[in-house]
N, C-alpha and C positions, 0 to 999 in steps of 0.2 A: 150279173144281176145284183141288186140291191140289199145284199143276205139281210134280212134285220139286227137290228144292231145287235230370200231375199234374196243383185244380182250378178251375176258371175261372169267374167268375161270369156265369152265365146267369140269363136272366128269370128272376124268381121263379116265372111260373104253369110256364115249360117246363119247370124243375127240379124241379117236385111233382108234373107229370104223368108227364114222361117218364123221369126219375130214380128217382123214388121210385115212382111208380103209373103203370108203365108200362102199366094197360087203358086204351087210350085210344077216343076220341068219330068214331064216322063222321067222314071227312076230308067238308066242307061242301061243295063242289062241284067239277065237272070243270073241272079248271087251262086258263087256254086256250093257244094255240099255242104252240110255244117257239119261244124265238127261236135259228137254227140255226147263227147266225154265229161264234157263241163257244163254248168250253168253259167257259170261266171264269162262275163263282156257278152251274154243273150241278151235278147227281147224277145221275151213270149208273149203269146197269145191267150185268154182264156178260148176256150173252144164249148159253146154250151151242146151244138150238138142234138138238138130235142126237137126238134121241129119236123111234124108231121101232116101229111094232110090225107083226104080221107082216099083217094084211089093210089097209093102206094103201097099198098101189101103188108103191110105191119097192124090195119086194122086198132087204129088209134085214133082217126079220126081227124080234125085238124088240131092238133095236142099245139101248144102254143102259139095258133094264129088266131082262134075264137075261145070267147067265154066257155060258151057252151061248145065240146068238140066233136059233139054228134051232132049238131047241127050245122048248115049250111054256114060257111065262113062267107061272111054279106055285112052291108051295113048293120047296125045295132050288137053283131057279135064279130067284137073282135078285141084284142090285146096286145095290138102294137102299134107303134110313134113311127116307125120307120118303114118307108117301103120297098127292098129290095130290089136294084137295077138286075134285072134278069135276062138281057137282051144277048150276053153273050153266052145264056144256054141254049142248049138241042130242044128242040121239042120234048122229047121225051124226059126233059127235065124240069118242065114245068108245069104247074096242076092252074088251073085254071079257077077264079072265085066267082064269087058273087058282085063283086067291085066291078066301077065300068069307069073306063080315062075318061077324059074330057072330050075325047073323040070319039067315045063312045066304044070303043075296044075294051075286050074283057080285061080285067087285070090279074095279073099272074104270081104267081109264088115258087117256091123251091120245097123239097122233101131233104132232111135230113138222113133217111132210109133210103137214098139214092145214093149211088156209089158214085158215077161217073160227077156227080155236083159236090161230095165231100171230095174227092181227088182234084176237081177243079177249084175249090176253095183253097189246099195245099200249095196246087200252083199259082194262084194270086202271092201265097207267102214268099214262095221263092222269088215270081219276078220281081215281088219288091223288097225282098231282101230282111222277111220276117224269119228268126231264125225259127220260131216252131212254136208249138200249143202243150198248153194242158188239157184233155179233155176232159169235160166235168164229169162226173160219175157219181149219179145223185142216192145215196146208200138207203134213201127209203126209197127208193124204186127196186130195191134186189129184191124183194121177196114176191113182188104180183110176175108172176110168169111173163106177162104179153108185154108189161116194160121190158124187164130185165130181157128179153129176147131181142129186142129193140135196141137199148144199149149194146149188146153184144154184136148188132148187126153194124150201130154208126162206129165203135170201136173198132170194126175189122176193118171199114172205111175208113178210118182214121190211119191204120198201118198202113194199106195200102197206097192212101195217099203222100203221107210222108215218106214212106221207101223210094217211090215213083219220081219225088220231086225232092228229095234231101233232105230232109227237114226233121226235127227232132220231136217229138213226142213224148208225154208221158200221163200219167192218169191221174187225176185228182178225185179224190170223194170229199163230197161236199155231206156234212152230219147234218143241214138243217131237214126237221120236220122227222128225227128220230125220235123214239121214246126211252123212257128210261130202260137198261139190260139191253138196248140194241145194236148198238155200237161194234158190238162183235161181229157183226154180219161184212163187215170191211176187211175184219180178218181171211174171216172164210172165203170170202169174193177174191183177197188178193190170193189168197193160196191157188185158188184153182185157173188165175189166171197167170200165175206162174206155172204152176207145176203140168195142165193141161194145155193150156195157153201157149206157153212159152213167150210171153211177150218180150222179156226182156232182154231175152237171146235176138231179141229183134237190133240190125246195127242200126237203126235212126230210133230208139228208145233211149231217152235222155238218161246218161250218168252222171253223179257229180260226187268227187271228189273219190273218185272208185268205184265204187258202187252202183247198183239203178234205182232212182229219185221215184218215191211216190209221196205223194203233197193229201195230205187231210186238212179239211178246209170248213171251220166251224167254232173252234174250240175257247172260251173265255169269254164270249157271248157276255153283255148283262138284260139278255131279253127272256131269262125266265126259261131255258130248252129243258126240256126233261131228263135228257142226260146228262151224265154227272162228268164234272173233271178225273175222278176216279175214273171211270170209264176211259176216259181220253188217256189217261197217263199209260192206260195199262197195252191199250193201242200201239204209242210211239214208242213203248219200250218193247212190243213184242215184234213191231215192224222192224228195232233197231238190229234183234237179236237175231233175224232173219235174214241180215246184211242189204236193208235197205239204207239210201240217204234221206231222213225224212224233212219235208217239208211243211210247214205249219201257215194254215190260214187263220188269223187273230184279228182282233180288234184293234182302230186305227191305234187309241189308251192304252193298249197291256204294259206297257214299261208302269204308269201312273196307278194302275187300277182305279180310273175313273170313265163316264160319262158312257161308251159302248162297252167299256171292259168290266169284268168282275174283280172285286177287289179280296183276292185270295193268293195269299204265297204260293198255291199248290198250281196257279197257272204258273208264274216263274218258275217252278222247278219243273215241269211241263216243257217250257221252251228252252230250257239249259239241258235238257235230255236232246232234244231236235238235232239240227242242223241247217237250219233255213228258216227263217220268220217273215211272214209275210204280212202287213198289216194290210185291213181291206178301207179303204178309204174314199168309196163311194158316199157320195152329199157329207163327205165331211169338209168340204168347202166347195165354192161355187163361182169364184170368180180367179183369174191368174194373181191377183193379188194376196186373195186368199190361201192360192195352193203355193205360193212362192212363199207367205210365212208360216205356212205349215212344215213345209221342207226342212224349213231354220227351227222353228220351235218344238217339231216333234221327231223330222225325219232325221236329224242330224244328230242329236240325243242318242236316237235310237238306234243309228247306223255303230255309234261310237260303243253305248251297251254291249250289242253283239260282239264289235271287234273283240274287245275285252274278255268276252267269252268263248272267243274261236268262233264266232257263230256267222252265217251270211245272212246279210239285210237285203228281201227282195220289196221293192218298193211297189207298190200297184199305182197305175195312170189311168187316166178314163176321161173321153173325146168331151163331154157333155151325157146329160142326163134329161130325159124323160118319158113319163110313165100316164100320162092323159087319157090314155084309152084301157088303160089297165087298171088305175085305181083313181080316175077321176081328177089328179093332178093336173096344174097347169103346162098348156104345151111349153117344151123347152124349158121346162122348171131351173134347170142347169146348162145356159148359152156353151154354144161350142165356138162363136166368137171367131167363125171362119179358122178354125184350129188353133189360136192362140192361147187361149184356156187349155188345152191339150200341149202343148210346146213351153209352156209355162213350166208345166209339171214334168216332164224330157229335162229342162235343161236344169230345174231347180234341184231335179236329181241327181243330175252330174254335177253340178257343183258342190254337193253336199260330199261327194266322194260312194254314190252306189255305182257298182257295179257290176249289176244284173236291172229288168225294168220287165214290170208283169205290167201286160195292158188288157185292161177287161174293156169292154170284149171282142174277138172277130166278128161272132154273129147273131150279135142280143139285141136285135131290135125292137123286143118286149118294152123296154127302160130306154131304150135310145140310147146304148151304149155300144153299137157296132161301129166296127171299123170298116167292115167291108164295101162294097158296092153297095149303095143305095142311091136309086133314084128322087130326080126334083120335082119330075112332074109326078105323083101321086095318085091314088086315083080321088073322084071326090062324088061323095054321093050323101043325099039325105043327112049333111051334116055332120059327115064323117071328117075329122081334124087329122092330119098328119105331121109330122117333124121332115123336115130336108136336108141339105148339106146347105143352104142358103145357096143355089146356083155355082157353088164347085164343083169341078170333074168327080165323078162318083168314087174315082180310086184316090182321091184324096188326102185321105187316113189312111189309107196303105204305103202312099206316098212318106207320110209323116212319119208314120212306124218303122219302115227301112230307113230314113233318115235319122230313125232315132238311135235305130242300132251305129249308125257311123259313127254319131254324136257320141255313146258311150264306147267304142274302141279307140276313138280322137287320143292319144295319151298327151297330146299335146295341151287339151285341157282335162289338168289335172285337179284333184279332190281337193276340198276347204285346204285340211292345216299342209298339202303339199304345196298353196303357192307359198310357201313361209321358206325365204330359203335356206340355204342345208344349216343345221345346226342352229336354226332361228330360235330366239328365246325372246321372253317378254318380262319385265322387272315392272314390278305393278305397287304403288301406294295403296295402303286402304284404311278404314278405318280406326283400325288397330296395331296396323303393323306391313308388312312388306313381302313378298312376294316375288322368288324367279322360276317361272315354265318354259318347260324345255319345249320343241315341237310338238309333241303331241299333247301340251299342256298338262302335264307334270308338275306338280309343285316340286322343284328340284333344290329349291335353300328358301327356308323361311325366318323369318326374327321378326319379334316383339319383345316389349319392354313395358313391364305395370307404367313407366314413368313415361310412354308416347304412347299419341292417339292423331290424329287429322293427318294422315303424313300424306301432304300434297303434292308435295314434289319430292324426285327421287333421282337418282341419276348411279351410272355406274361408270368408276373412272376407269383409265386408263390402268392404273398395277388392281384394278381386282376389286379393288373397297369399293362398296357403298355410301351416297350420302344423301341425308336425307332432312326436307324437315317435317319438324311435326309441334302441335300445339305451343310447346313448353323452349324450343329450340331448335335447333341444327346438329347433326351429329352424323359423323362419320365413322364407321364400322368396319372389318375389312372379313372375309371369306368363313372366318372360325367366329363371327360376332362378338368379336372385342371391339370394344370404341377406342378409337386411336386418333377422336377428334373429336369433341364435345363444347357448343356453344349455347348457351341457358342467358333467357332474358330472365329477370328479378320474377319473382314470384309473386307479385301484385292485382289484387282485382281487379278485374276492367284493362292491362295490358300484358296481358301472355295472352299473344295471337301471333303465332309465325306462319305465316301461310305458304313461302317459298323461296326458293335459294337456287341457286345457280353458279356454278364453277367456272372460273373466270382462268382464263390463257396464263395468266403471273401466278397463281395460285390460291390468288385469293376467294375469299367467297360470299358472292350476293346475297343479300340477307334482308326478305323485306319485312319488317317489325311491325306488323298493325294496331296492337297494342300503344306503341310511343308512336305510331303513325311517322318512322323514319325509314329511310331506304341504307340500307350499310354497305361497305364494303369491309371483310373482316380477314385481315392475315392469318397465317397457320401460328402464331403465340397469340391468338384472338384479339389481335389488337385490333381497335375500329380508325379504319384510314381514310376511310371515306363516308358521311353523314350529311344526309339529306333531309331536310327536315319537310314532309309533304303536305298539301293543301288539304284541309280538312276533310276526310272523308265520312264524317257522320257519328253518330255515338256508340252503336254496337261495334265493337272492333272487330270483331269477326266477319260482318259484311261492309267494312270501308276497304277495302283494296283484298282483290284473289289473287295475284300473282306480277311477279313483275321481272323483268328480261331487260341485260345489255344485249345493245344492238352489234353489230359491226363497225358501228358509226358515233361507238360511245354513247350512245345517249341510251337514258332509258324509260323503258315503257314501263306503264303501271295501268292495270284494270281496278276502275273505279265501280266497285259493282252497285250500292247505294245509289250515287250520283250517276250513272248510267252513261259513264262517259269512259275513253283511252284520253293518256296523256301520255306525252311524249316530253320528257325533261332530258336540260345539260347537265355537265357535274357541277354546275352550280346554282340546282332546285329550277332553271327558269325553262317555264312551256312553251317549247319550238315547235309544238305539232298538239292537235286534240284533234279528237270525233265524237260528236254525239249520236248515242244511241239513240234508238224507238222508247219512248214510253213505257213498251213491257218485255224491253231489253236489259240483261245483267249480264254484263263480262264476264268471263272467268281469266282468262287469260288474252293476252295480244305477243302477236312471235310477227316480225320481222325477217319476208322471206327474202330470197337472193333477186326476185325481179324490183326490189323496193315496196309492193305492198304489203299489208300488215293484215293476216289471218286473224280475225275474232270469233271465240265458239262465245254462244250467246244463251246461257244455261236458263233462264224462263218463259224465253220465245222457242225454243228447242230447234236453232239452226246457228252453220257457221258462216260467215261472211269473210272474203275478202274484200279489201278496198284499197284502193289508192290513191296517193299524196294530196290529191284533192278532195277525197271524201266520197267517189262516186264506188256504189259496189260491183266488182268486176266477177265475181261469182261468187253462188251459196247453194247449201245443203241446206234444205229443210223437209218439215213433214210432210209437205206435196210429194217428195220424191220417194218413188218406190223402191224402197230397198230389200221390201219382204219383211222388214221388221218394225218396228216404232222409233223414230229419233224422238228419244230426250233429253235429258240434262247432260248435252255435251262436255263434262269440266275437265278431262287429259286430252293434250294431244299431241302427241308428235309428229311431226313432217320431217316426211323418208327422205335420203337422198336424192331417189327419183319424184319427188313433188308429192306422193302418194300420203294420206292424211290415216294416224292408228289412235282411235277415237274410244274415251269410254263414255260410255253409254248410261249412266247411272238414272234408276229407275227411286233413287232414295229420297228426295224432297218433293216424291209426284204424287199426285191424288190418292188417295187411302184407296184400295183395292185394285192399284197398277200391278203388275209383276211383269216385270221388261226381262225376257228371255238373253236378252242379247245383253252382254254383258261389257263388250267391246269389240272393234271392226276394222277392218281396212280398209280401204276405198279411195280408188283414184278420182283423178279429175275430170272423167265421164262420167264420174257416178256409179261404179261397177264397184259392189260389194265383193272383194278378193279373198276375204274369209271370217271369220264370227268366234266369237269367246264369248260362251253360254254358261248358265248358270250351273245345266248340268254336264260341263266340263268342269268345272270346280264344285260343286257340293258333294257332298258327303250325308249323307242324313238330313240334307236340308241346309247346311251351312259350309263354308270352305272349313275343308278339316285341318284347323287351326284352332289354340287353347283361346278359349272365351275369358274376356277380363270382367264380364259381369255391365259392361258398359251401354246406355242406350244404343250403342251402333250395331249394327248386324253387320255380320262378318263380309256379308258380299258388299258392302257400302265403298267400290272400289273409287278410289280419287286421282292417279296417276299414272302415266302410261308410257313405256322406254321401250323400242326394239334395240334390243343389243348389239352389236357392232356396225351401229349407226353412228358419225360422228357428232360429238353432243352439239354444237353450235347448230345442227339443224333441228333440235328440237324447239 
């Protein structure tokens, strides 16, 4: 239910079935046992469990299929989008309404107070290979007798169906719609359904990490609940002390403390007590676009948070949304897109690196958030509006869910910073200074100097030193940040602009001067062995040329970013090759690959082009293509040995109130995002934790990009 408050490369077959042609093939057979000891490589179910109607003996009435639940469940009363395929229960499993098909046959429903329909919903999970539920256990229902006897009765259904059929289980209490001092009634509840109960002594009751998992599902809310985070704390530390694993239901924001979350340290110390964080993530997007850069901008953040803290990150998924008949909203408020908006958020979670996946819901067809069987034809009467699967097989979503679970024990695809391979590290320029992260994005050797700032290009040689330039010069450094190679143009207004340099096979080193607007060649006694003297690139020296590279072919490229052109010079200044850019194209740099064309990132149009020898462009990246995040001002780039392009992404010359998450990328030549460097993989308080020189630049204002034991000529 609705509590109040980018892409990675998979299999090829999984990508064309379940990407692109989501009808998919009878799942091949019933999954066998699960294994009940871990949460970890599951895909649960929430299980809400509440639905009643009025001749099943629990004398509720129809409790979540009509408004009114003492009244006749019939056109004008009702609260659900979805209609339940029921065809493959018993008679005695289904209560009959006031709804009439199209062929004028009654239309039917299911009783959650029915045992043999909760055990047959169990075995839908097995044959398609769901490993098991939460079921919700809603804590202001414990105290009215004729609930709380109701719960107690779909819970005994719920063991029974999971023992029956393998499947794991465990209980959730949901806090909405307590008051304040009430919170304790979850205690009391679980006591007695321990120690009376014995649930837990149950072998298909979910454990994790030792222990048996109970998930409280409510807490950090910013909708005003009456009950207090005090209250909650004092919950997950008595449930801890009791030798549970607790689980925590949160808002999609608690790492931010904004927009659903509250903004109080006391819910962080709250989930650092836990063991399980689950953000709920219902209508916090609504299209696969949207949940693909949610994954990147919030879930991947957040996945990394918890690592850091020993903690597990369970992500929640959900098919589509809507609630038309419940609160008046538009049918399909949230398309389900023939399950792609659903597979969206599967894979964008496995790319991110989760490793458990909660999918709300099995059977809430209140909000349109079931997975289970439901039917296409409907009933329709008096202007009664329903939701369908759009003419899919009704186990559809059952289908997708057991595929999802394959999808997350796949280890063949593996998590963001594991495609990086082993001992992968990233040597990164920025504003102030330089930068090496290890795999898991470490700042593992840093340096800055009061006397560098732009440092655009960077490179790491062969014995270990660094060399770099930056505004003032060229200067090479080696492991303990001594300079053991220092090259300064005159200190002159209007000519100190060194925008890049390049390590050349004899040792010398490319140096291109925008300032004197000359191209160098400079020996290790700094002598200048080779001087170019280049075509006017404009008055501000800072934007007449970004960067400039020997070829394989001796000649060299220059990005003319003013003039909106590539030139291609000999060593004696003459231009044996141009391209003109777009009108509201600026270079940053031109690389010269091994098939003869020449890669250009194009920092104000925010895409990169290849082209060849004749001008025509043979591919590009731009903001059409969906990466789950925003391409913008593409200005580093290295090209891998395998063609594969590590791009940053700088959000710093873009419209006043941007903040680009992604901070740099990988991405091959299909387009497939292989992994992301975010902002909050480096900040600290809001900035890379690095000494601040006081300087207009913000610290994340990264300019330069090197995977390490790449060999440099393919940069």
């Amino acid at each position: 239910m609705i509590r109040n408050p980018l892409i990675f490369t998979l299999l090829s077959i999984i990508t064309s079935v379940f990407c692109l042609h989501p009808a998919l093939a009878q799942t091949e057979a019933a999954s066998a046992p699960v294994d009940c000891s871990t949460l970890t490589g599951k895909v649960m179910v929430g299980y809400q469990g509440w639905f009643n109607c009025a001749d099943d003996g629990a004398n509720l009435g129809w409790k979540h299929w009509a408004r009114n639940r003492r009244k006749p469940f019939a056109p004008g009363n009702v609260t659900v989008d979805l209609w339940p395929d029921v065809s493959e229960l018993d008679p005695d499993e289904r209560f009959a309404t006031g709804f009439k098909h199209a062929d004028g046959s009654t239309a039917e429903v299911f009783s959650s107070a029915n045992r043999k329909t909760v055990q047959r919903h169990f075995r839908w999970m097995r044959d398609y290979g769901i490993d098991g539920a939460f079921l919700q256990r809603f804590a202001s229902g414990l105290s009215a007798p004729a609930l709380l006897r109701n719960n107690n009765t779909v819970l005994s259904h719920v063991r029974a169906g999971a023992n029956q059929s393998g499947r794991a289980f465990a209980v959730m209490y949901d806090l909405s719609g307590l008051k304040a001092g009430q919170v304790k009634r979850v205690r009391e509840d679980w006591t007695r359904l321990c120690e009376q109960e014995k649930i837990t002594g149950d072998t298909t009751y979910l454990h994790h990490e030792g222990k048996p998992l109970v998930a409280v599902w409510g807490i950090g809310f910013s909708d005003n609940r009456p009950y207090s985070l005090g209250e909650c704390f004092e919950l997950v530390k008595w449930l801890k002390s009791s030798g549970c694993t607790v689980m925590l239901g949160v808002p999609s924001f608690w790492r931010e403390g904004t927009r659903d979350a509250v903004n109080d340290p006391l819910l962080h110390e709250i989930i650092q007590a836990a063991d399980v964080i689950s953000p709920w993530t219902i209508g916090r997007y609504r299209s696969p676009q949207e949940a693909t850069r949610h994954a990147t901008r919030v879930w991947q953040p957040d996945q990394r948070w918890c690592e850091q803290r020993e903690l597990d990150f369970l992500p929640v998924v959900f098919p589509g949304f809507s609630w038309h008949n419940l609160h008046g909203g538009k049918l399909n408020q949230i398309p389900r897109l023939k399950g792609e908006f659903f597979w969206s958020q599967v894979s964008a979670a496995k790319r991110v690196g989760c490793k458990m996946i909660y999918v709300a819901m099995f059977d809430e067809v209140d909000e349109g958030t079931a997975i289970f069987k439901c039917t296409n034809t409907p009933p329709t009467a008096n202007g009664a509006q329903f939701s369908t699967f759009e003419g899919l097989p009704s186990d559809h979503y059952l289908k997708l869910a057991g595929r999802a679970g394959t999808l997350l024990k796949d280890k063949s695809v593996s998590k963001a910073h594991a495609n990086k391979s082993p001992g992968h590290r990233l040597l990164i320029g920025y504003g102030e200074g330089l930068m090496e992260l290890d795999q898991a994005n470490n700042i593992v050797w840093h340096y800055q100097d009061p006397e560098i700032e732009l440092v655009y290009d960077a490179w790491k040689l062969e014995n270990g030193n660094i060399l770099f330039s930056h505004r003032f010069g060229v200067r090479e450094v080696n492991p303990a940040k001594q300079t053991v190679w220092d090259f300064k143009v005159p200190r002159e207004k209007g000519k100190q602009e060194i925008n890049s340099c390049q390590p050349l096979e004899d040792g010398k080193v490319l140096i291109l001067d925008c300032g004197n607007q000359r191209l160098l060649e400079v020996n290790r006694g700094q002598q200048v062995t080779l001087a170019i003297d280049l075509p006017d690139g404009g008055k501000n020296p800072h934007n007449r040329y970004m960067q400039a590279r020997k070829t394989p072919q001796d000649t060299y490229l220059i990005s003319y970013r003013d003039n909106k052109k590539i030139l291609e010079l000999n060593a004696k200044g003459k231009i044996i090759w141009q391209y003109a850019l777009q009108e509201n194209d600026r270079p940053f740099t031109a690389i010269r690959l091994e098939n003869g064309r020449t890669l250009v990132p194009c920092i104000t149009s925010y895409r990169i082009i290849e082209i060849d020898p004749e001008g025509k462009i043979t591919w590009e990246l731009n903001t059409k293509d969906d990466l789950g995040f925003q391409l913008l001002y593409p200005v580093g780039v290295h090209v891998r040995k395998n063609g594969n392009l590590v791009v940053i992404n700088s959000d710093y010359h873009h419209k006043k109130g941007m903040n680009n998450d992604v901070q740099a990328f990988e991405i091959n030549r299909q387009k497939q995002v292989l992994w992301t460097l975010t902002k909050a993989d480096l900040e600290k308080n809001g900035k890379v934790p690095v000494v601040e020189r006081g300087t207009k630049m913000p610290s994340h204002h990264l300019l330069s990009i090197q995977v390490l034991g790449e060999p440099l000529e393919l940069k």
